[in-house]
C-alpha positions as CSV (number, residue, x, y, z in Angstrom):
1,X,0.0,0.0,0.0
2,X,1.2,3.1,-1.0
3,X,-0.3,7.3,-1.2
4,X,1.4,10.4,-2.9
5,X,0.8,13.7,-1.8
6,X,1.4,16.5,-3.1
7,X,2.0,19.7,-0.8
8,X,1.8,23.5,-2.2
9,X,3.9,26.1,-0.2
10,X,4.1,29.8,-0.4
11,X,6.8,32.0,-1.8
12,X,5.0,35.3,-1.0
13,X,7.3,38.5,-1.8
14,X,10.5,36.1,-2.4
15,X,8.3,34.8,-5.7
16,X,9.5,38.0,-7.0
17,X,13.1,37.9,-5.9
18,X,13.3,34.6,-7.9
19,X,12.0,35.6,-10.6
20,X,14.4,38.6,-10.3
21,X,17.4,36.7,-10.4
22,X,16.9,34.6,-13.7
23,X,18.4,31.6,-14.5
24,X,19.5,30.9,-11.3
25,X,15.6,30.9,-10.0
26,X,14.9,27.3,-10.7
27,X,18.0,26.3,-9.6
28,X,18.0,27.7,-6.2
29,X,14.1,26.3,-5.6
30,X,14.7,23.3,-6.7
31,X,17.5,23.2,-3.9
32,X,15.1,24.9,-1.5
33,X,12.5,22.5,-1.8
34,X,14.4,19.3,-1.4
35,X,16.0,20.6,1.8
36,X,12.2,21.6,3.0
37,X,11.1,17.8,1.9
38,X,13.9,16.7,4.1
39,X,13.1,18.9,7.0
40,X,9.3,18.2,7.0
41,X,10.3,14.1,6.8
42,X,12.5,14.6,9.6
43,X,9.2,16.5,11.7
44,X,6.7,14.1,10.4
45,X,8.9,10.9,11.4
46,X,9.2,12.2,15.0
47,X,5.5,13.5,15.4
48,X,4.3,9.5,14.0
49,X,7.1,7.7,16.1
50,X,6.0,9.6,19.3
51,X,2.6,9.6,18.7
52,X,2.3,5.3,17.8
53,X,5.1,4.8,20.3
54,X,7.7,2.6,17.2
55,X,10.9,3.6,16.7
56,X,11.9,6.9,14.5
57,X,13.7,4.7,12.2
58,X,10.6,2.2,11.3
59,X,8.7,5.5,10.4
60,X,11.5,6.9,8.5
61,X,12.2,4.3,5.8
62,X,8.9,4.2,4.7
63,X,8.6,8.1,3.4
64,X,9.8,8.4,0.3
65,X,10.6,12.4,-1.2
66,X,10.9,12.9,-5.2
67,X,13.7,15.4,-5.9
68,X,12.1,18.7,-7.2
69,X,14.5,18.8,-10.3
70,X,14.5,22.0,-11.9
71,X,11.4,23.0,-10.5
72,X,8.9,26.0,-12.0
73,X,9.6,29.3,-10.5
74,X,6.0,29.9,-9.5
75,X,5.4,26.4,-8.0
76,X,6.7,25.2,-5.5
77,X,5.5,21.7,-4.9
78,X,7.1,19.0,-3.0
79,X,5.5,15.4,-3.6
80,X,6.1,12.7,-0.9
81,X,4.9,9.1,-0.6
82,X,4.7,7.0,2.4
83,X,4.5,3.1,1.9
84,X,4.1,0.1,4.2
85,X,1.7,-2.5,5.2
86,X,0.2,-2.7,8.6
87,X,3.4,-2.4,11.6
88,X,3.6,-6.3,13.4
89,X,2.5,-5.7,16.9
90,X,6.1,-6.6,17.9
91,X,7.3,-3.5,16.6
92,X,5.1,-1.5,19.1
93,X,7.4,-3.4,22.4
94,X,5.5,-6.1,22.5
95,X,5.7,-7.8,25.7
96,X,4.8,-11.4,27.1
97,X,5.6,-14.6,27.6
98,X,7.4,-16.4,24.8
99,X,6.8,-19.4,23.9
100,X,3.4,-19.1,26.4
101,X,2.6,-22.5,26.3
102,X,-0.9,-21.9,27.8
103,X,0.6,-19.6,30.9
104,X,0.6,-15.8,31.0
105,X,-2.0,-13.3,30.8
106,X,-1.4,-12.4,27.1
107,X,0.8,-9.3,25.4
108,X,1.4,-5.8,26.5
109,X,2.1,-3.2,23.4
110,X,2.8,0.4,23.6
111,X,0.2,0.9,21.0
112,X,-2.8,2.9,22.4
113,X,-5.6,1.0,20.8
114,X,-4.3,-2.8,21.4
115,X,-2.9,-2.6,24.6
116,X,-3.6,-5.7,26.3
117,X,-4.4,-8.6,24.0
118,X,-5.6,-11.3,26.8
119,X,-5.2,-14.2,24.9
120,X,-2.3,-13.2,22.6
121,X,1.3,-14.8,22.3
122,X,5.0,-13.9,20.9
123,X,6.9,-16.6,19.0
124,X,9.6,-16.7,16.6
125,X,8.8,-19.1,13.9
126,X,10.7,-22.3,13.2
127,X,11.9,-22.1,9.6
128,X,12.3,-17.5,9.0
129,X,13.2,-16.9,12.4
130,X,10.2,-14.2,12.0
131,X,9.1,-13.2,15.7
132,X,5.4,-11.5,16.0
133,X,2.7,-11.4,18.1
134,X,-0.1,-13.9,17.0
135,X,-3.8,-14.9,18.3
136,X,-5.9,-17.9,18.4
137,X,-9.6,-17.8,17.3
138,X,-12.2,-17.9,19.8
139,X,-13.1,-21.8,18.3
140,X,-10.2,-23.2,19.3
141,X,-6.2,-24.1,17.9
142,X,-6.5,-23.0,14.7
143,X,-6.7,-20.8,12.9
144,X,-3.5,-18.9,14.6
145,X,-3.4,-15.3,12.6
146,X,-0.6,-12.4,13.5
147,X,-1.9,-9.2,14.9
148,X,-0.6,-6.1,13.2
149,X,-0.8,-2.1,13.9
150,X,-1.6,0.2,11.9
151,X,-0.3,1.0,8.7
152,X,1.9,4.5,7.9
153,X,-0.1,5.8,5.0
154,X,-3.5,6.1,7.8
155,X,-1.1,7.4,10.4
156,X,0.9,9.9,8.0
157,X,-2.4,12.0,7.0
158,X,-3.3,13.5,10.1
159,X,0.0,14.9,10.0
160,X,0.4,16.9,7.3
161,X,-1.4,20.1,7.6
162,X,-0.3,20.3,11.5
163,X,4.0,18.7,11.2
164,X,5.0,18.2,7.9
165,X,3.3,21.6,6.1
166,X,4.4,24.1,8.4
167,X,8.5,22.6,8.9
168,X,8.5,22.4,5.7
169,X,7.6,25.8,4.7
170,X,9.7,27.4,7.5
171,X,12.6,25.4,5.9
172,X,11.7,26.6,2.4
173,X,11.6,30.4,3.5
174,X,15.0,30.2,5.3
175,X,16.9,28.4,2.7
176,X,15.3,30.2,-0.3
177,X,16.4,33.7,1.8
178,X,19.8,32.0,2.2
179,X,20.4,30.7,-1.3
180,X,19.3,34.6,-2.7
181,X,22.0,35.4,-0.8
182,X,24.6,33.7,-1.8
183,X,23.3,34.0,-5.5
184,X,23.5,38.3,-4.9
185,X,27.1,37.8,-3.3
186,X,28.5,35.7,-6.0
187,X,27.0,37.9,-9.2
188,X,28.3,41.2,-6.6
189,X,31.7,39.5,-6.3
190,X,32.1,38.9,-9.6
């Protein structure tokens, strides 16, 4: 499972500045915008990891930024893509007995909504050497299935108007000032 987004920020008055400076425009918003991808990722991968309680790095491999290329002076656009199936519960710290051979009072997660699964066990399978947290049915032995989280792409998109839209934009505004500069010294020095 994969979703794109695609996020509009605001140039205001430095629109004109880059349009102002010519061929060097595209080239220092382009530049702009992939440090603001990174800097909203960054944002975005704490707020998720802090607010589903998994580790930064779990959240971070799954957000994907395209480069903005040479991108158009009046639109500056950053398109990001988050990936990823539903988390294994083990992921979330996952505690419990292991194998529970019928003892134990199930697994403890950090995970808000599946806290306590009373009748849940961790075991590392035989052959992968995959660990998990898995379940019974209520009917008896089998069917055994693995319990899972949630998956990134649900998590990311109540983000993105309150972490990743405004980091980003603050990012964009100081390195677009910052790169004008340097463009203004380096055509003044010469």
């Amino acid at each position: 499972m994969s979703t794109g987004f695609r996020i509009s920020l605001g140039l205001g008055e430095l629109q004109k500045d880059l349009i102002a400076i010519g061929a060097a425009g595209p080239r220092i918003l382009a530049r702009s915008l992939d440090r603001a991808a990174t800097s909203g990722k960054t944002a975005m991968a704490r707020a998720i990891s802090k607010d589903i309680g998994i580790a930064n790095k779990n959240v971070t491999r799954q957000i994907r930024i395209d480069k903005a290329g040479l991108a158009s002076k009046t639109d500056p656009r950053i398109v990001v893509s988050i990936s990823g199936r539903p988390i294994p519960l083990i992921a979330f710290g996952a505690r419990g007995p292991e194998p529970s051979r019928g003892r134990g009072s199930g697994v403890r997660t950090k995970l808000p909504a599946k806290r306590h699964l009373q009748h849940a066990f961790i075991a590392t399978m035989p052959r992968s050497g995959h660990r998990g947290v898995y379940q019974r049915d209520a009917s008896g032995r089998l069917p055994i299935k693995q319990e899972f989280g949630p998956a990134m792409p649900d998590v990311f998109e109540k983000f993105i108007p309150t972490v990743f839209e405004p980091a980003a934009q603050e990012s964009l505004t100081k390195n677009v000032l910052h790169e004008l500069e340097f463009e203004l010294s380096k055509q003044g020095g010469a």
